[in-house]
N, C-alpha and C positions, 0 to 999 in steps of 0.2 A: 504493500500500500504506500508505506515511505518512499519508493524508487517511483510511484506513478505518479506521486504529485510532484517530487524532485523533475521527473521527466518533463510534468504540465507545466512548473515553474520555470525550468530552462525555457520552453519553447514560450510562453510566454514573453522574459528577458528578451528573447532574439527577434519576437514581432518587434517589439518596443525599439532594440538596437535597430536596427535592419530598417524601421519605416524608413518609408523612400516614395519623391516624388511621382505625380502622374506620369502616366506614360506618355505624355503630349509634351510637358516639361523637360522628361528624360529626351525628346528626339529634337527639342528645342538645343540644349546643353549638345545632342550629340552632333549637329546640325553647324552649329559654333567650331565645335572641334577639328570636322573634319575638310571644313571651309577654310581654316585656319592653320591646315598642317601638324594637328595636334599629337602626334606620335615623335615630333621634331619639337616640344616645346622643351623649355629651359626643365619644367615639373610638370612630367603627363599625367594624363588620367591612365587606371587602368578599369575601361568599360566592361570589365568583367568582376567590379568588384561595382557595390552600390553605391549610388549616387552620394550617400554623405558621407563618404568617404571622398570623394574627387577633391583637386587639393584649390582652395580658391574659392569656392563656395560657403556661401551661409546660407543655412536653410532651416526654417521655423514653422510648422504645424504643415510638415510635407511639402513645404513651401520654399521655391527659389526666390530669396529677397535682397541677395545678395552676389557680386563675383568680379572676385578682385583676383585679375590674372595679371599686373604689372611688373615690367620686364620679364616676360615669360617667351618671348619670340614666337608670338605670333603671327605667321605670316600669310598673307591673303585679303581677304573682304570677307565685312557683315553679312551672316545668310539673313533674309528676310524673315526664317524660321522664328527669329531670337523675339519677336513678340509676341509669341506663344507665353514665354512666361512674364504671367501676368500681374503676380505679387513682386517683381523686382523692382527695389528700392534703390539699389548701388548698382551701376555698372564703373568698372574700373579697367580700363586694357587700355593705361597711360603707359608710354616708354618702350612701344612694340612695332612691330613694322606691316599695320594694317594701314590698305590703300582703297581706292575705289571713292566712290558716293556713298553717304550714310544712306541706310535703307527709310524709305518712305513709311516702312511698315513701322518704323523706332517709334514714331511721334502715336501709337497706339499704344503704347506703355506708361501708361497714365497715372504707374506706381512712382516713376520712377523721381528720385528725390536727388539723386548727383548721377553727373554724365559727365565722366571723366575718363576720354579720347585722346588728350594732349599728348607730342612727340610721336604721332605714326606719319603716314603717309597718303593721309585721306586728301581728296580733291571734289571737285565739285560745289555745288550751293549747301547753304546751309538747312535743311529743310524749312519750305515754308510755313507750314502748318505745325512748328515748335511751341507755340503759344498752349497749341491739345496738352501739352504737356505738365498742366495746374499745381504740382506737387513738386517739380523742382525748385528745389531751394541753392544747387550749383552747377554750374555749367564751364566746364573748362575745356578746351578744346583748341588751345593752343599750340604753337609750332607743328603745326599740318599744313596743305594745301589747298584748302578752303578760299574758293572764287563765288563773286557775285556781291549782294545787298545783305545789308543786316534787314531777315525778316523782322518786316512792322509787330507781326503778330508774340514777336519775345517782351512787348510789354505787356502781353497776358500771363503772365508769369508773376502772380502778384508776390509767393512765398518766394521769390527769386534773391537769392544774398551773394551770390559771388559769382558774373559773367568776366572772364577771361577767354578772350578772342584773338591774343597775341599773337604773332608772327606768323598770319597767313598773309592772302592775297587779295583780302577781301577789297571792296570799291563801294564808292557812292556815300551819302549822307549819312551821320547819324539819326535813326529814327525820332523823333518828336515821342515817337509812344515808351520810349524808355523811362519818361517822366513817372510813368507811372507804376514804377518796381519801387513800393516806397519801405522795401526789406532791402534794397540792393547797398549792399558793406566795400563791395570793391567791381570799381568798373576798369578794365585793361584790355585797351584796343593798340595796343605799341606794333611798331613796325609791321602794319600795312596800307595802301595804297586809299583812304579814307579820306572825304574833302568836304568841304564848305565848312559853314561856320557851326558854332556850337548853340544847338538850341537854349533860350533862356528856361526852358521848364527842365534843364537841369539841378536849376534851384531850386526842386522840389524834391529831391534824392537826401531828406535829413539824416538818415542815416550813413549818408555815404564815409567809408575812410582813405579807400583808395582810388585816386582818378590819374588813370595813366594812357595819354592821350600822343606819346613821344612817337618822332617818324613816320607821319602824314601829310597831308598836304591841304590839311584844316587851314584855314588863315581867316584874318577877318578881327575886328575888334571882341574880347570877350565878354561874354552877359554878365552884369552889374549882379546879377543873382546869384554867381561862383559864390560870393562874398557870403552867404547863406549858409553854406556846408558848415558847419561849426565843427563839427567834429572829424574834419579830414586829416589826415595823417602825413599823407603821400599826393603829392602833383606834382605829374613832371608832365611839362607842356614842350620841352623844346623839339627841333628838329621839325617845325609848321611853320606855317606863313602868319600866326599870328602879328596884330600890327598892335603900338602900345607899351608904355614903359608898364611893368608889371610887378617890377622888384617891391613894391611898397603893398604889393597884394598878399603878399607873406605874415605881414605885419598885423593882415586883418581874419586871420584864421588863426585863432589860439591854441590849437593842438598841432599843429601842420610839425612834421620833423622831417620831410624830404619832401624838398623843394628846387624842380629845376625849371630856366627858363633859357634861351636862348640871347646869347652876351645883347644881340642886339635888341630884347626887350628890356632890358636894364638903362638905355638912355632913352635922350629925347624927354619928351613932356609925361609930368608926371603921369603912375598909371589913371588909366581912362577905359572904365567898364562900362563900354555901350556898348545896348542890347542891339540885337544884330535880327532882321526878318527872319523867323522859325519856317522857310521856305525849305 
């Protein structure tokens, strides 16, 4: 009788060890892998053992809500598969050599709370319909290949705290709709190919700490509003067509601890924050 319940008991322990995601899930995860070269990764899976056990995953009530594969050498393109899983909260595959277009099918991931893509070799737009995505709170996505417009619709992103955009190839305006990410802690758009002036409903970003706006081809007088941000930390504006002495705008942010401007906004007539057409 003792050995038949020790029996019932083990096999019980081993449901409990052993839960494992849907099988929708499981072809989502394997879908990733095999698009990705996964028998070449830095830390493979072995698909013959169960899914919580794969190395990189977090996984909660059978659930994929989590996978952090960074520097893991991945190499290839997003399957379309990957939003199948639909409790994913973290995606992380920063510091790998994934290229291509993000899949359209991403912005159906409606869990997702950080999208963190930075240092591969993605190209193409940004998806336009990123805004579907209500629950991120960070978006980093820098040093990629990323061409086109920053979509309008990234200021539907109200829980949004930390957009970094750096060192792609992106073009065109800063959106006017980013005014209204009013969680947004750090905005970094450095070295790419971005222009015109800076709208003044960025003086509605009170949260903001970091604005990194270096190596573009912004110019124009800056909004009387900058002067708003109280709590900023970080502006570096050089390397744009900014016009305007500026050095005495330093003076008007009380927290600010990195501050850069370009020598030639330092003379000339004192700074001069005129608002500029949010065209």
């Amino acid at each position: 009788m003792k050995t038949i319940k020790l029996t019932l008991l083990c096999c019980l322990l081993s449901a409990f060890t052993f839960a494992n995601v849907s099988q929708s899930e499981k072809d989502a995860l394997l879908a990733l892998y095999n698009a990705t070269n996964g028998s070449s990764w830095n830390t493979s899976w072995d698909i013959d053992q169960p899914v919580s056990d794969w190395h990189g995953l977090t996984i909660e009530n059978d659930k994929v809500v989590a996978i952090n594969l960074s520097f893991n050498n991945l190499v290839g393109q997003l399957p379309n598969e990957i939003y199948s899983l639909t409790s994913l909260k973290v995606l992380n595959l920063s510091f790998n050599q994934l290229e291509g277009e993000l899949p359209e099918k991403l912005t159906e991931m409606t869990s997702l709370e950080e999208l963190k893509l930075f240092s591969n070799k993605f190209s193409g737009s940004i998806p336009e319909n990123i805004g579907n995505l209500i629950n991120l709170k960070v978006i980093e996505l820098y040093n990629n290949g990323f061409t086109g417009e920053i979509p309008s619709s990234i200021g539907e992103l109200s829980k949004l705290e930390i957009l970094i955009l750096s060192s792609n190839e992106l073009m065109g305006k800063l959106p006017v709709s980013i005014s209204q990410l009013k969680s947004l802690k750090v905005l970094s758009l450095f070295d790419n190919a971005l222009l015109g002036t800076i709208p003044s409903a960025i003086g509605e970003l009170a949260q903001l700490e970091e604005l990194v706006l270096s190596n573009n081809a912004f110019y124009g007088n800056l909004p009387s509003e900058l002067a708003q941000l109280s709590n900023l930390k970080t502006l570096l504006l050089s390397n744009n067509g900014f016009k305007g002495n500026y050095a005495a705008l330093k003076d008007k942010l009380p927290n600010i601890v990195d501050f850069d401007i370009d020598d030639a906004n330092r003379k000339g007539a004192l700074a001069t924050l005129d608002t500029e057409d949010d065209d």
